[in-house]
N, C-alpha and C positions, 0 to 999 in steps of 0.2 A: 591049576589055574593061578595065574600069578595075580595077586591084591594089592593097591597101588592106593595108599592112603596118603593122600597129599598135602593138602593144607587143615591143621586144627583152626579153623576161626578165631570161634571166643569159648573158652570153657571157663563155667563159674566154679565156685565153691565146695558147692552142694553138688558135686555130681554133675557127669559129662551131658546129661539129659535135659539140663537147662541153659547147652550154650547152643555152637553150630559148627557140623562138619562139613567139609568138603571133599567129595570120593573124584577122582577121574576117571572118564571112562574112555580115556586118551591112550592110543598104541595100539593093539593089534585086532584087526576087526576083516569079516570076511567078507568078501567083494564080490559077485557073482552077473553076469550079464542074463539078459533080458529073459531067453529060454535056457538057461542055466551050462549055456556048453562051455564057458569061461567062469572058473570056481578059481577062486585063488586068495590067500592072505595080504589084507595091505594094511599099512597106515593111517593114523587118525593124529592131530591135520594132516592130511593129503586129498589128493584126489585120483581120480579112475586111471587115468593117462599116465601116470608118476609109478602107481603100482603097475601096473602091466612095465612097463621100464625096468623098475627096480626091478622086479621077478622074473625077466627077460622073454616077457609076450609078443615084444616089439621095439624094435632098434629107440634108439634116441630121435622122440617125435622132431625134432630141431634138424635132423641127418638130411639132404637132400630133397626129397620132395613129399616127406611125411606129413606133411599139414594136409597134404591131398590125398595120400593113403591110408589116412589114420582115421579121414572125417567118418568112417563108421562109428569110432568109438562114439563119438557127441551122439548121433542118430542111434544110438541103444536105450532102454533105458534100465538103468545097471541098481543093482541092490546091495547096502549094506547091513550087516549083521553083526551082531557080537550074544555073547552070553556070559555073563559075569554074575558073581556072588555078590551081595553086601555084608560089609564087614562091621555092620551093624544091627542091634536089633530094629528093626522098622516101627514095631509098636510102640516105641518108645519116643518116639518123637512125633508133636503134632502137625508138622507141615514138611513134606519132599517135594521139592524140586527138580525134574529135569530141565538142565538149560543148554542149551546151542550158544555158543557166540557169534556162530556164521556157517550157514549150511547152503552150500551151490547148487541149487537154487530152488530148484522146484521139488519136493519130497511129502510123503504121506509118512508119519510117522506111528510103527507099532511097538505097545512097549506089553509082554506077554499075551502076545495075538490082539489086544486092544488098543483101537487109533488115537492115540493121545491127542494129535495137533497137526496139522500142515506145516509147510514154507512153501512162499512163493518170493524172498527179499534175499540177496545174498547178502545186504546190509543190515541188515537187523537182528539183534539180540532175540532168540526168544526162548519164553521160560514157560513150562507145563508142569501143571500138578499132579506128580504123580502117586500121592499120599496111598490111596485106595487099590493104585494099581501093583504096587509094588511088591514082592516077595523076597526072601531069602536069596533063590537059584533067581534068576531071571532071563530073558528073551530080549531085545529087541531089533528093530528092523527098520530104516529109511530106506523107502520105496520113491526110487527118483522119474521125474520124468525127463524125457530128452530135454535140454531148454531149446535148442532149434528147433521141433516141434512141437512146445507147447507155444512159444513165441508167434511161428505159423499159425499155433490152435488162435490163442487170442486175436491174434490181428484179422480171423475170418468171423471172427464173432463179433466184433466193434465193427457195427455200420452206420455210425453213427455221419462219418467221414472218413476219407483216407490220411492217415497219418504219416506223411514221408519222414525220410525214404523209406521205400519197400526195404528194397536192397543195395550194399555197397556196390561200388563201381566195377566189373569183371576184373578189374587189374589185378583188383585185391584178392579174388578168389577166397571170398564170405559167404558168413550165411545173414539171410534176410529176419529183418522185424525184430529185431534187438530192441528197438524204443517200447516194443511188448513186454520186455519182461526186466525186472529190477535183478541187473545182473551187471557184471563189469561190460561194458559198452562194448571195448574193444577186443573183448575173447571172440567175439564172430568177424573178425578183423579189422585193420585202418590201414591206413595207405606206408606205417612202417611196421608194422606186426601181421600174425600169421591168424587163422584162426586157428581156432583150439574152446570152444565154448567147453569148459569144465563141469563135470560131477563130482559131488564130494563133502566129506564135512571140512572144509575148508578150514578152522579156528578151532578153539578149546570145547570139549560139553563134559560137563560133571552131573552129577546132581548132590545137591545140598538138602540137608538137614535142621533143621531147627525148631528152638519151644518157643514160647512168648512171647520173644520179637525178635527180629534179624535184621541188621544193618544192610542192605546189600547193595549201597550203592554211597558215594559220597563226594561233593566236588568243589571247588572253592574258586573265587575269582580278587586277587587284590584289585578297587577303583580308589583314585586319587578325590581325593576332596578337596577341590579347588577356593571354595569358599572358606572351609576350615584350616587348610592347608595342612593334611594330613591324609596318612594311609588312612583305607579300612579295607578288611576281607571280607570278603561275603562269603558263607559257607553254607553248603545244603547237606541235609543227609538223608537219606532215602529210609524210611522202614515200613517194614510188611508186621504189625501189630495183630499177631493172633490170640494173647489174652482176649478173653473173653468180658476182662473189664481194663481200664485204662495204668498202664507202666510208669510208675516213676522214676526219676533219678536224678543225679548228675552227670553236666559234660563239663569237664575242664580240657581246653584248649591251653597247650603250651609251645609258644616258639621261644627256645632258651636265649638264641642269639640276640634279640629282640628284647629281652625282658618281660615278656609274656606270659601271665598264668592266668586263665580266666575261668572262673567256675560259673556257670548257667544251672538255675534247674529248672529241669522237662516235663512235662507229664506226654505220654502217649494216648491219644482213645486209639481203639483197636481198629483195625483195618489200614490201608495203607497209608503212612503218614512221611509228612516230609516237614523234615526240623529245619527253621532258618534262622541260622546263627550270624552276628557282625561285632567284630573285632576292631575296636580303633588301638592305633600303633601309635604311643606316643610322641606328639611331635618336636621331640626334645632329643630320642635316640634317633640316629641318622644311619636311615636306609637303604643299602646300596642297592641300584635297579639291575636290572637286566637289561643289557643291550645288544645289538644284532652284531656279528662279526666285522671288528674292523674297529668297534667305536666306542670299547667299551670291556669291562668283564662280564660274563652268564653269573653272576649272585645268585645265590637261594638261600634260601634256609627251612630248616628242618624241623618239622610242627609233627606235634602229635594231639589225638584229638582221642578221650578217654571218656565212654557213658560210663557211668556206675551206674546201674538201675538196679531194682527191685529185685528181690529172690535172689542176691551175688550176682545178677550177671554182669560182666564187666564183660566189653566192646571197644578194642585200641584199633584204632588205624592209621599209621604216617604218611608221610607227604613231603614233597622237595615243592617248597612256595616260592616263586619270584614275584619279584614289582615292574612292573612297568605299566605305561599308558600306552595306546596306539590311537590315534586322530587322521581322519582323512581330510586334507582339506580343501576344500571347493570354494572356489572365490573368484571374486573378478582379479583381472590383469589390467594394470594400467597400460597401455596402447594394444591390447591384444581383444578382440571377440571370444568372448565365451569365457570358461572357469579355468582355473588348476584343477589337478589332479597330482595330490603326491600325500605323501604320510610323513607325519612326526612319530616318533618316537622320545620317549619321556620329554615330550617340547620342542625336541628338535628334527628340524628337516631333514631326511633322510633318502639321500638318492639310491634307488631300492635297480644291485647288480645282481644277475641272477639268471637262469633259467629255469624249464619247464620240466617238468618229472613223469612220468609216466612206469607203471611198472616195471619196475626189472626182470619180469617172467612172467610168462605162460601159465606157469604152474607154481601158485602161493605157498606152497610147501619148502622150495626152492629157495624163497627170500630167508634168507637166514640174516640173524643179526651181524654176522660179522661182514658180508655182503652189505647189510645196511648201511654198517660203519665203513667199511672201505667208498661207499660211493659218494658216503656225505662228508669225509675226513678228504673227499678230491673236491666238493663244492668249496670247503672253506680254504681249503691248499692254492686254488685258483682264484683267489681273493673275494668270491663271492659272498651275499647276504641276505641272498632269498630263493627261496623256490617256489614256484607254484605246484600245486599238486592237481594238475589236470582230471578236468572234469567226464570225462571218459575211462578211467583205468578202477582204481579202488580207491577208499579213504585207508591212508595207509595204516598198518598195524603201530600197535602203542610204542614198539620198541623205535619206530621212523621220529615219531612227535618226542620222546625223550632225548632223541640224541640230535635233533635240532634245540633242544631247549639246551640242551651240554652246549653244543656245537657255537651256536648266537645264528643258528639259520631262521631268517622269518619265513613262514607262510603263510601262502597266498592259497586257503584252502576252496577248491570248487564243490558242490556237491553235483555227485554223477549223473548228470546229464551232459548229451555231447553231440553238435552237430547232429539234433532231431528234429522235428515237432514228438509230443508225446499224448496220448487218449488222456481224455478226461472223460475218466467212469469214477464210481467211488468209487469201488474196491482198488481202482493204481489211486487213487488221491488218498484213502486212509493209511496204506501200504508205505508210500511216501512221507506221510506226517510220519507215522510211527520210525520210520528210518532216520527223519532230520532231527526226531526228536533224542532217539539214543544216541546219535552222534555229536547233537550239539552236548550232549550232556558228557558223553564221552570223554570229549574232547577242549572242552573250554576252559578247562585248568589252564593248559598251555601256553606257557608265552610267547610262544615262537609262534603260533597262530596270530596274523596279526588282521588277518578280513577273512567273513564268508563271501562266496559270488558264489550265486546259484545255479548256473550252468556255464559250457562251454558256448559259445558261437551260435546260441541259435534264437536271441535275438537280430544278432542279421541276418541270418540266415529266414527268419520270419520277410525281415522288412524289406531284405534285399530280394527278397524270392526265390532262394537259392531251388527250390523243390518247382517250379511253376505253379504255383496253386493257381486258380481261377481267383483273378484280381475280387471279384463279387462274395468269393466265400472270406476274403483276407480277415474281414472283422470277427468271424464266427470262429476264423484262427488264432487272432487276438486275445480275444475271449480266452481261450482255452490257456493260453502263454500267461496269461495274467491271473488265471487261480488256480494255475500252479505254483508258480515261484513268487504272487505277491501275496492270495489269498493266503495260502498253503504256508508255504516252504517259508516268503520273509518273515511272516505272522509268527511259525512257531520258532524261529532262528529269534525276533527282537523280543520275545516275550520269555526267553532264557537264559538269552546273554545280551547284557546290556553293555559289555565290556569291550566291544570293536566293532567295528563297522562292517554293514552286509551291503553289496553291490550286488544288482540282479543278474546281470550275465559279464561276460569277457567275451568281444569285448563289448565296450556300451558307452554310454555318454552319461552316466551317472546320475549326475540331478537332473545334467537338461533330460534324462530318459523317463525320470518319475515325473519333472515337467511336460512333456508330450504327452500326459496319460501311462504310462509305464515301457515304453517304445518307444523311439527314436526314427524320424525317416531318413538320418544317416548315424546308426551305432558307430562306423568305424570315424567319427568325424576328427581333426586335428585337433579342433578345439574345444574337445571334453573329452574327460576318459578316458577312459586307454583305446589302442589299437592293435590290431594284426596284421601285419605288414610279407607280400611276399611277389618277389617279381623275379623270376628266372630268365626275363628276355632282356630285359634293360640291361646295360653291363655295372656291374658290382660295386666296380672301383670308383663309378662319378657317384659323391657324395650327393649330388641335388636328385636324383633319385629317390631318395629317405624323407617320408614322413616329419616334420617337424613336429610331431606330436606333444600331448603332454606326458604320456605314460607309453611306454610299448611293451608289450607284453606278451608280445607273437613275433617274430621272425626267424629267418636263419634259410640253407642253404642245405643242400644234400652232400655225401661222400659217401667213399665206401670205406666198412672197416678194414684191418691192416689184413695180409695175407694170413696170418699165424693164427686171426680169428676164423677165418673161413675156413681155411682148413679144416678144421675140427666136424664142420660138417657136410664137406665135399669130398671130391674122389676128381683123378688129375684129368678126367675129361671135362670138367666144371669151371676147367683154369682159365678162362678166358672170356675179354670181356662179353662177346654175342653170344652165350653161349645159353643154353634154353635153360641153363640153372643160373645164371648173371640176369635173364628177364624174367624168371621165376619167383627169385627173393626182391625184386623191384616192384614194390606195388604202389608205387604214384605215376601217373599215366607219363608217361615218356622222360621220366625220371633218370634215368642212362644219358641219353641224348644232351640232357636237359645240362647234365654237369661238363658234359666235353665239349660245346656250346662255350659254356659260360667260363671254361678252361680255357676254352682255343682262344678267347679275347685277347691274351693276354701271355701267352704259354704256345709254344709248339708243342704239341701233341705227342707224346710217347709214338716211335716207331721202329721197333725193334723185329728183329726178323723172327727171335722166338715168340713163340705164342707166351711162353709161361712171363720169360723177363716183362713184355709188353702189358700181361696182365697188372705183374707187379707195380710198372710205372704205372699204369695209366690209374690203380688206386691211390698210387703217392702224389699226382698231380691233382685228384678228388679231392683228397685230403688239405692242397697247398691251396688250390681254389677257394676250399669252403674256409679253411683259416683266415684269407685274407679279405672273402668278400664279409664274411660277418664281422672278420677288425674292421674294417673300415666303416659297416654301417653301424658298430656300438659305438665308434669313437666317436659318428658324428652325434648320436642319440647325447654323450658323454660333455660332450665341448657344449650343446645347445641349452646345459642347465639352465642356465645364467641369463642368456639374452631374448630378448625380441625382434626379431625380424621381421617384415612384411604381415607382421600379425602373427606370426607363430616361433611356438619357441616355449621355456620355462618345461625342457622335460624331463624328468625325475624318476623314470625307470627304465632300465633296460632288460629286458628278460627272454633271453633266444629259446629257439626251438631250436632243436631238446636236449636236456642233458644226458639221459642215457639210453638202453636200445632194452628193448626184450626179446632179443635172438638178434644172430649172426645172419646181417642186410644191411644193402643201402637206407639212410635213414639222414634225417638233419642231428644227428646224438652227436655231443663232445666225447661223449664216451662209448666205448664200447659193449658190445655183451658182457657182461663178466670184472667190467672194471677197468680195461685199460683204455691209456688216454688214447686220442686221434691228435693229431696236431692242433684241431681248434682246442682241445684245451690248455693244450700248453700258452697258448697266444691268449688265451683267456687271461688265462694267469698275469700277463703284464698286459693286456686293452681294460680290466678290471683292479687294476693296481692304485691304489688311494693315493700316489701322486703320479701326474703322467701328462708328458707333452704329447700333442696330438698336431701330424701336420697336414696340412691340404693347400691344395689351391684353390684361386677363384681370380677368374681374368687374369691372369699370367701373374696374379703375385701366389708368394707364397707365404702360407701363415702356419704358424704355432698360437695354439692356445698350450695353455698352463690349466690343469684339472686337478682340484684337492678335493679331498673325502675325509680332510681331517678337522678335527673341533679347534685348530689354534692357525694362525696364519704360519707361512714358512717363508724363511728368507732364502732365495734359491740364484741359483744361475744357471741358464740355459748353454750352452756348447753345442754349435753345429759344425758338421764336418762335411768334406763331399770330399769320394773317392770317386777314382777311378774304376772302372769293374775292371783294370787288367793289373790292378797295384795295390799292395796291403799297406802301401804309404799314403795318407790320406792327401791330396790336391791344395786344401783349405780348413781351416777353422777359426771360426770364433766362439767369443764367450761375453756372452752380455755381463754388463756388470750387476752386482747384486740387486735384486729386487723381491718384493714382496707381494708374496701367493697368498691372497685372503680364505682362508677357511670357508669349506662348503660351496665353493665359486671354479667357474671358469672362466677364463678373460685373456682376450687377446695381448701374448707374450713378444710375440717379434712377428715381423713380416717384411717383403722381400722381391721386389720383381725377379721369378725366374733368370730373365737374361740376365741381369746385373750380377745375381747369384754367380751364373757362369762365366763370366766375365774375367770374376775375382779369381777364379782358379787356372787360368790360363786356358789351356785348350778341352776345355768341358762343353758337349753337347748334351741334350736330352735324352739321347743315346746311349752314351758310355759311361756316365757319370749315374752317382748314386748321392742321396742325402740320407745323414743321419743324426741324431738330437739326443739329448738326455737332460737331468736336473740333476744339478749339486749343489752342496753347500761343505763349505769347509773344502773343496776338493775331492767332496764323497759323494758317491750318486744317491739319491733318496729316488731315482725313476728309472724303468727297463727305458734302455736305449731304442728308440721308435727311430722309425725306418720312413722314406719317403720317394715312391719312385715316380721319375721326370720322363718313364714312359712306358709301355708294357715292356716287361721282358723278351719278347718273343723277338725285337726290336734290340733288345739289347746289344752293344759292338763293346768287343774287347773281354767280353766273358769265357774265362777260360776255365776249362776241364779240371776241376784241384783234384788232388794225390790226399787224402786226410787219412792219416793214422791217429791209431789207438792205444794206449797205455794202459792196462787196467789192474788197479790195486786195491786192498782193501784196508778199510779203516771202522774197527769195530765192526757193526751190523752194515755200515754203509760200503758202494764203491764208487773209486773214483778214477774218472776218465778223461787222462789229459790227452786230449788232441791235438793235432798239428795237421796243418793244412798247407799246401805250396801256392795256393791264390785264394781270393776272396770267394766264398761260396755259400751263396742265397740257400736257402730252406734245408739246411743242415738236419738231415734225420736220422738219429742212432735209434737202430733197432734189438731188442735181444730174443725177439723170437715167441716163446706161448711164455719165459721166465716171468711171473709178474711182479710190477714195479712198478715203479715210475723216475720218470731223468729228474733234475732240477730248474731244466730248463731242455726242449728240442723243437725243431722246425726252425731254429735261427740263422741267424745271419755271421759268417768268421770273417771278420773285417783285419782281425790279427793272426799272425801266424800260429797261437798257441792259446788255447783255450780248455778250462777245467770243468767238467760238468758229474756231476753224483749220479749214481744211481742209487735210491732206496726199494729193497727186494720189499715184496708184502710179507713172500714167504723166505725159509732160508733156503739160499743157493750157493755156488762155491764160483770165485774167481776163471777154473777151468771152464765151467758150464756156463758161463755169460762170455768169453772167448770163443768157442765153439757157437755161440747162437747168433754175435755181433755180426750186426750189417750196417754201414752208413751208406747214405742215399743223400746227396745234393744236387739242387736242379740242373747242372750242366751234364748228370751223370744219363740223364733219358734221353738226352740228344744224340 
């Protein structure tokens, strides 16, 4: 048997028996179903689904129509086991700890045939004494129950009332009463994932050792002191005090960078104690904050925090500390009804680009940190600065919150509630305090957090009635909304971090919502708070469509990912798009339709006599579709910082659904399964670019706004062009003369009667003609060139079929692909196949004959094998 001694804590002086160890009981444990006819070894983190895989019990749950074949596994209830030695003597220490960091979900825990403890939270830490239980040799056992049928069990046991929904929508092909049990919401499915409800020890479990006292916990939060004009840190530190008389010592705090050494002394009484230490930062050395990508550098610095107590025992723990403030601010608008809604950071206004997160998998074993990194290293690549971490999937693991704190990504953290009502018993309301309370603690270090919001969507869903409840029970529904997320959940969220702001749900109307009583009779309103915005029928491309909101924090549009993703888990009768595995992976109710619809506005339709080509197209027109309808409704979110209109206006976030997918489906994700882009993220990358003209019409003129994201004004010039679609000679241009782009604003740059426009060029119709725009200075672009069409494409006259070839060479780890094209050709798509990577730019526009675009591999590849994989695809090519 292999002994796997992990972490030394603290060892003192005198001998190892006055510090504290840490053993794992991490890797190899035996798995076994319900009446034992499935024995097998799996992993620890893992889960039940992952081991049958790995061991080869059953294909890749993700393969074709295994969410539906597999759902016996969920409906087992499966048992884990292990038998380990300790590699210590037991008697010699007064306090053993077994702890869980996260166990899915529901389990009866045995440790040498005796029941230590339950889980019923897949969110919650929990820690059992196992001092008296423990031996030498040891046994134990997590006895899981199905979570879809204890989920079932509970929701027949609460009759108090019914708690909608029962169950999701058939599309989705879930399991019912998910709002029963404190579990990732969307493992019993949503309308872009599968279900897969998990078993398992999902996180780390050790058990730990220690004499006299144990630090076991510790967290710090720098707040600004506006009145003294100076840092201070607030720091806590957790200890479990088992002298049996009170511990003395010292704590010296040192940040070197800082000039910091601060010595405190302590005393402990016994039993569980929490030290709270505050640090003022002299206001004489100068600070550098932390700021969100784009506006700033991620600063930190390096602190170590050192008990010396009693009897040698010494206690170090470091830390990477940032500064920053976060402020939400609600205020009137002069000519506008109702408040802002937007965020400062260290003071300044901060228009927050961004989307929505959602697990990257099924199966949390899965998320591996360099997965983490590959998807958050694409959020800031595509010039975004925030994520929200949606309040249906999980609160993500520590290594997601450090490498937005590296990264400058803020978030926008929910806690997991989503699109419910939820029972108000105690045992869910203690369940819950005890979950918001480990994770606010968890998690409030970080700076990249910049608000709690306590659920997803189901204050309107309350107020709008999304469930039909009986109008007569509505307040007894209320009731129930209100002590959970204000009694509960804000209470223990403001009474432990006093360092950013908590909003009760997403979306909502903020103050006017705690002004209504804690509910809104319109959350989704323009003029407070944020909104969620989603219209598949209206067409995409008329910007008056869009919310003028103050925040938005919900939209976007469906696609399908690229062929080379599906692949992997179809077979060539699946290649098309009716095909009962094309309405199988679509689970939003006519979701298919909905995209060739909102395609056809504006696009001929792929019509190609092969089934497979026709497939290909009509995912590369999903893809062109959904790039172009969410550019146009961020830019207009983008342009309406600045102004007021009609009463609406001043809005300060934009945040699409969603950034990325957990399995290979149609879905609203820029990104794929796995990491690679879809064309919205490449368009991301320049409709979220910190300087950037944006054009529209309205009544036959046409306008460019001017959009900065930078902290200094810029002196720029605008150049507009208008081609022909049958000629890489452009018709026209001008070039405004120099002017200046005020910092943090957008403001109308040029404008233009249409027809005068066409006028200037000779024989230009709405038709055939094309505009195009950029900013420079010096003669050097500081903006992607934006694009503006004077009519759908489908409409277009003189677009002709181009010829584009490829050169490809390599330079260092990069490659680079000079193209050449024989006419002008809209949504230029280089593909390389499952090679991962990502272009520099694709989905654009070749307005010139010759054009340079990178490839960077994630992984290494060779010259030949991106040759062999390269496919270009531009929109005259599906016709």
């Amino acid at each position: 048997m292999r002994l796997h001694l992990l972490v030394l804590l603290a060892l003192c002086g005198a001998g190892s028996t006055s510090g504290a160890l840490s053993y794992s009981l991490g890797g190899s444990w035996r798995i076994r179903n319900g009446n034992g006819s499935l024995d097998l070894l799996g992993t620890v983190p893992g889960c039940v689904h992952s081991t049958l895989f790995q061991q080869g019990f059953i294909q890749d749950p993700y393969y074709g129509f295994n969410d539906l074949n597999y759902r016996w596994i969920s409906l087992d209830n499966w048992i884990y086991s292990k038998e380990f030695k300790i590699p210590f003597d037991s008697s010699k220490w007064q306090m053993i700890n077994l702890i869980f960091e996260g166990v899915d979900t529901v389990s009866e825990i045995l440790l040498n045939n005796v029941t230590i403890g339950k889980t019923d939270n897949m969110f919650t830490k929990y820690i059992f004494d196992i001092t008296n239980v423990i031996r030498d040799v040891n046994s134990i056992e997590l006895r899981f129950q199905s979570a879809v049928l204890y989920a079932t069990k509970q929701s027949k046991a609460y009759t108090s009332r019914e708690v909608p929904p029962s169950c999701p929508p058939r599309v989705q092909k879930g399991e019912c009463h998910v709002n029963f049990i404190r579990k990732e919401q969307c493992s019993f499915s949503w309308d872009w994932g599968p279900s897969f409800p998990t078993q398992g020890i999902w996180k780390g479990v050790r058990i730990e050792a220690y004499n006299i006292c144990h630090l076991y916990d510790f967290t710090f939060v720098p707040m600004y002191d506006n009145r003294a004009q100076m840092w201070k840190l607030k720091i806590q530190a957790f200890f479990d005090v088992i002298s049996p008389t009170p511990v003395g010592g010292q704590v010296i705090i040192a940040i070197p960078e800082l000039k910091i050494q601060k010595t405190n002394n302590i005393k402990l009484q016994p039993g569980k104690r929490t030290v709270e230490l505050s640090v003022k930062i002299n206001k004489n050395i100068p600070v550098e904050t932390w700021w969100p990508h784009g506006h700033g550098n991620q600063t930190g610095y390096n602190m170590t925090i050192l008990f010396k107590l009693d009897k040698d025992l010494n206690i170090e723990r470091s830390a990477k500390v940032y500064f920053r403030t976060v402020e939400l601010v609600e205020e009137p608008i002069k000519g506008s009804r109702g408040l802002s809604f937007y965020f400062k950071i260290n003071g300044l206004p901060i228009f927050l680009k961004g989307s929505n997160w959602i697990p990257p998998d099924s199966f949390q074993d899965r998320v591996t940190s360099d997965l983490l990194r590959l998807l958050l290293q694409s959020v800031v690549d595509a010039n975004m600065n925030v994520l929200r971490v949606w309040g249906g999937g999980v609160y993500e693991q520590d290594k997601f919150y450090e490498l937005c704190d590296e990264l400058g990504i803020m978030v926008w953290q929910d806690f997991m509630f989503a699109c419910a009502l939820y029972p108000n018993e105690q045992s869910f309301m203690y369940s819950v305090a005890k979950e918001v309370a480990h994770q606010v603690r968890r998690l409030k270090s970080h700076p990249s957090i910049i608000v709690w919001s306590g659920n997803n969507e189901n204050e309107i869903a309350l107020m709008m009635n999304w469930y039909n409840v009986k109008i007569t029970d509505l307040p007894v529904y209320i009731q129930d909304y209100v002590a959970l997320y204000v009694s509960n959940i804000r209470k223990i969220v403001l009474s432990r971090d006093k360092s950013r702001p908590f909003i009760m749900s997403s979306p909502s109307n903020g103050a006017e919502s705690i002004a209504e009583g804690w509910v809104s009779h319109d959350p989704n309103s323009k003029n407070f708070g944020d909104v969620h915005f989603y219209d598949y029928h209206s067409d995409c491309w008329d910007w008056k469509v869009f919310p003028k909101a103050r925040f938005v924090s919900e939209y976007g549009y469906q696609s399908w990912p690229s062929f080379s993703t599906l692949q992997t888990v179809s077979s060539e009768k699946d290649w098309f798009y009716k095909s009962n595995f094309s309405f199988h992976r679509q689970h939003h109710q006519h979701g298919n339709d909905e995209m060739l619809y909102q395609a056809g506005l504006h696009f001929t339709l792929p019509q190609s006599s092969d089934p497979l080509r026709q497939f290909k197209d009509t995912i590369y027109i999903t893809q062109v579709m959904q790039a172009q309808c969410v550019k146009t409704e961020t830019e207009f979110y983008r342009r309406s910082r600045s102004e007021i209109v009609n009463g609406e206006g001043h809005t300060m976030g934009a945040l699409y659904w969603q950034l990325n997918d957990i399995w290979q489906a149609p879905s609203w994700s820029s990104l794929e399964y796995g990491g690679k882009w879809k064309m919205l993220h490449y368009f991301a990358r320049n409709f979220f670019a910190p300087l950037l003209p944006i054009g529209f019409e309205d009544q036959g003129i046409f306008y460019v706004y001017g959009v900065s994201d930078l902290h200094s004004d810029s002196k720029v010039q605008l150049t507009v062009r208008i081609h022909a679609w049958n000629s890489l000679t452009p018709l026209y241009f001008t070039v405004t003369k120099p002017f200046v782009l005020k910092a943090g604003k957008a403001v109308s740059i040029y404008e233009q009667p249409v027809n005068t426009l066409l006028k200037t060029c000779g024989n230009c119709t709405r038709q055939n003609c094309v505009v195009s725009f950029y900013l420079s200075t010096d003669r050097k672009r500081v903006s992607p060139t934006n694009y503006h069409f004077l009519s759908s494409l489908k409409n277009a006259q003189g677009l002709l079929k181009p010829q584009i070839t490829a050169s490809i060479s390599q330079q260092g780890d990069t490659f680079v692909f000079a193209l050449e094209t024989s006419a002008i050709a809209p949504f230029v798509w280089l593909d390389v196949g499952s090679i991962p990577g990502r272009f520099s730019d694709n989905g654009f526009f070749m307005t010139k004959k010759t054009r340079t675009v990178l490839f960077y591999p994630w992984k290494p590849t060779t010259k030949y094998k991106l040759e062999q994989s390269f496919h270009v695809t531009s929109l005259a090519d599906i016709y």
